[in-house]
C-alpha positions in Angstrom: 126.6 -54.0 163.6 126.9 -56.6 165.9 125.8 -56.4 169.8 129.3 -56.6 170.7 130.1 -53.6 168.1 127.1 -51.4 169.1 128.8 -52.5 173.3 132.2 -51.5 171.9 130.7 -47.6 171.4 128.8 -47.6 174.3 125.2 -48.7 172.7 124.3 -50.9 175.6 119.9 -52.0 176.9 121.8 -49.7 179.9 122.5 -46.8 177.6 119.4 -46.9 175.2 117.5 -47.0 178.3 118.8 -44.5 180.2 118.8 -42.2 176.1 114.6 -42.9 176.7 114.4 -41.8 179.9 116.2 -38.5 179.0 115.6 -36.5 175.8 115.4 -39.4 173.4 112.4 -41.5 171.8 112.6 -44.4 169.6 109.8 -46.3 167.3 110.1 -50.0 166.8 108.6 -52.5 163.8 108.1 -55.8 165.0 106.7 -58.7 162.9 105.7 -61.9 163.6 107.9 -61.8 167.0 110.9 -60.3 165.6 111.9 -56.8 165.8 112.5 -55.9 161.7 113.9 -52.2 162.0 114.0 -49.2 164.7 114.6 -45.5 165.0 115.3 -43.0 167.7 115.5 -39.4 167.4 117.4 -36.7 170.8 115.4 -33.7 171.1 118.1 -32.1 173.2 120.1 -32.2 170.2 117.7 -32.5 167.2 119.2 -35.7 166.0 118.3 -38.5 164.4 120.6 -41.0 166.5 119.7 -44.5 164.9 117.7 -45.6 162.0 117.7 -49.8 161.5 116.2 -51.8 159.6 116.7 -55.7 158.6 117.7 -56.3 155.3 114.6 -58.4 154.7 112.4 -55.9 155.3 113.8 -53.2 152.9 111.6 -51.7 150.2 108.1 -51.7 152.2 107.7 -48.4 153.9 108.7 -49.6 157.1 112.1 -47.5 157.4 110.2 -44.3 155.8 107.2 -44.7 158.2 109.8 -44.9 161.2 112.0 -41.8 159.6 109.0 -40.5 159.7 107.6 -40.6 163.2 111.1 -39.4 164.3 111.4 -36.4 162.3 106.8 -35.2 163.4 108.5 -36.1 167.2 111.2 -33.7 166.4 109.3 -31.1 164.9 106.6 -31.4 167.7 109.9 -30.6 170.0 110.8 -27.2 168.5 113.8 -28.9 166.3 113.5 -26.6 163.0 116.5 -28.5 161.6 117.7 -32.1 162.5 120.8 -33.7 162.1 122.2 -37.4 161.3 125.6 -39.0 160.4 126.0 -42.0 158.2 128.4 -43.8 156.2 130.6 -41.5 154.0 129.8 -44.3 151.1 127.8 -43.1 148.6 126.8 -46.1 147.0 125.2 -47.3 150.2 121.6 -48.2 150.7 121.1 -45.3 153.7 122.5 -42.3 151.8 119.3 -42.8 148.8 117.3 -43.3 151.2 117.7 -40.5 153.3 118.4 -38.5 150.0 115.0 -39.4 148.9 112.8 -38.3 151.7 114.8 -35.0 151.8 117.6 -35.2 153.5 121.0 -33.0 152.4 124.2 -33.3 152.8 125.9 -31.0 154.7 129.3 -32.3 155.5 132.1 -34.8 155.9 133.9 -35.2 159.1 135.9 -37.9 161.0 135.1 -40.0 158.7 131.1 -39.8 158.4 129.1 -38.3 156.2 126.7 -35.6 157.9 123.3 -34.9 156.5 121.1 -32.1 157.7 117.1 -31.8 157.2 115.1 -28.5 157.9 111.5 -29.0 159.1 110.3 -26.0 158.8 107.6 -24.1 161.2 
């Protein structure tokens, strides 16, 4: 999305910072100067809220590593079962990738596709 798509639905440097300062915490990959993909995760409601990444830097751990540190941060916060929404488009890059590291589909509402993960004790 573009910045003035993400402004559009209220995803603003305003909002994301005020989302950190409250129950929200994001990890960012940054090569070379350039920020390549990003994830945040809200405790308060044990969801993963963003997941990003650059096209270019697809298929080299990066997104799984940042998945990653979202869902231990959740866990760490007493989530037992976390949350996303995506595209309702099966054929899209996110849904195998969220498929393959565990994620299920729960179910599909307004238009997005829901997907649930349980992380266990």
């Amino acid at each position: 999305m573009s910045v003035e798509e993400l402004a559009s639905i209220g995803i603003t440097p305003d909002s994301i910072e005020a989302a950190i300062a409250g129950s929200h915490k994001g990890w960012l990959f940054e090569e070379d100067g350039e920020v390549a993909g990003f994830a945040m995760g809200d405790s308060e409601r044990a969801e993963l809220t963003v997941m990003a990444m650059l096209p270019a830097y697809e298929g080299r751990g990066i997104g799984g590593e940042l998945l990653g540190n979202v869902e231990h941060w959740l866990k760490s916060q007493g989530c037992k079962k976390v949350w996303l929404t995506t595209d309702i488009n099966p054929d899209l890059r996110a849904y195998g990738f969220y498929l393959s590291r565990g994620w299920e589909d729960w179910k599909i509402e307004h238009g997005l596709r829901f997907m649930s993960k349980s992380l266990g004790q």
